[in-house]
N, C-alpha and C positions, 0 to 999 in steps of 0.2 A: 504494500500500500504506500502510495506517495503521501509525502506530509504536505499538507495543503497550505505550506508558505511559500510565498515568493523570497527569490535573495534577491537582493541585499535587501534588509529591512530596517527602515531610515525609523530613528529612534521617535518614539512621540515623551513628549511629559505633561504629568496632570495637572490639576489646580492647585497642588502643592511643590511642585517643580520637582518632582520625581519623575526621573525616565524612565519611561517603561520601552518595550520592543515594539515595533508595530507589528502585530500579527493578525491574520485573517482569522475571524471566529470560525469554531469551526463546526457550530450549528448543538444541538440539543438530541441530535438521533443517538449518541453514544451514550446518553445517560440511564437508555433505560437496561447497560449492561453494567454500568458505574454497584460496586458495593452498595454504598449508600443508598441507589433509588430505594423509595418507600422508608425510610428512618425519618424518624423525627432531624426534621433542620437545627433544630437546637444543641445537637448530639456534634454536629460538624462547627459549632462557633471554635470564634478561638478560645484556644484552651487556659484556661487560669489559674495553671500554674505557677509557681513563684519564678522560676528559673527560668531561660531560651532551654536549657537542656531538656525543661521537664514540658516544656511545649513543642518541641521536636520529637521528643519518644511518643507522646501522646497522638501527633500528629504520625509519626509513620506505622501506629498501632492500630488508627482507625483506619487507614488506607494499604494497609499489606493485604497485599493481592488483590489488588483491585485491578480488572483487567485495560479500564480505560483510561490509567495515570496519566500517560498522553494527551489524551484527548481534555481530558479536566485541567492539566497543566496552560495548556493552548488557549481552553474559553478563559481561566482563571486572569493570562496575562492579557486578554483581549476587553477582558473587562473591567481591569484594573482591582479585581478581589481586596478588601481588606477585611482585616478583624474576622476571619474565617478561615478554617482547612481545608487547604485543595490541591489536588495530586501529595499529598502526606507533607507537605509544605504549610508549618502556620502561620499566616501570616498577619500582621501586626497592622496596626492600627496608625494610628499620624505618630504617634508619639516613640513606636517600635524600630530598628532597623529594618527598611522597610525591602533594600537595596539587596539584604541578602536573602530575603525570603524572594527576590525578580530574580536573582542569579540560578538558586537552588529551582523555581521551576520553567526555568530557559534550561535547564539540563532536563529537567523530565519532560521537559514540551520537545527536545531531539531538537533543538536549535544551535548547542554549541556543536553537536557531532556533525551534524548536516554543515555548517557554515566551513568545521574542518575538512569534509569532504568536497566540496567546492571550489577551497582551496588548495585545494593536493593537483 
């Protein structure tokens, strides 16, 4: 399956001057193979824990094995996600490092490997 972004993807940033990737959404048909469909939404906020540690273990506990990491990764950075878990990524709110929760899922959304493949 192709990953349904174009390269090069010229960065966008939000109302808080956070940049994020420009990526094409990549639609709602994957969610109904996502873990989560049918869970209560309140199960996926972020987690409030005291620690980033203890919000990363919780965040890849409720997303191991979830078949459509990708796919959730991709809508996650297209719709700028915050203060919620998605693709096992928790992502933080204004106040969070928001920068490493975009990094961590531009690796699950298959954007750092593809753009190394492009370049080879």
């Amino acid at each position: 399956m192709t990953h349904p972004i174009a390269w090069p993807i010229p960065a966008r940033h939000d109302h808080d001057g956070i940049e994020w990737p420009a990526v094409r959404h990549p639609g709602y048909a994957w969610h109904a193979q996502a873990k989560c469909n049918g869970e209560n939404p309140a199960r996926w906020d972020y987690p409030d824990s005291p620690t980033m540690r203890g919000k990363r273990l919780r965040a890849a506990e409720a997303c191991h094995g979830c078949p459509v990491v990708q796919q959730c990764a991709t809508a996650a950075l297209a719709e700028h996600s915050r203060e919620i878990v998605r693709a096992g990524v928790p992502i933080p709110g204004y106040s969070g490092d928001i920068r490493a929760a975009i990094q961590q899922l531009e690796i699950r959304a298959g954007i750092h490997q593809q753009q190394a493949e492009e370049a080879a």
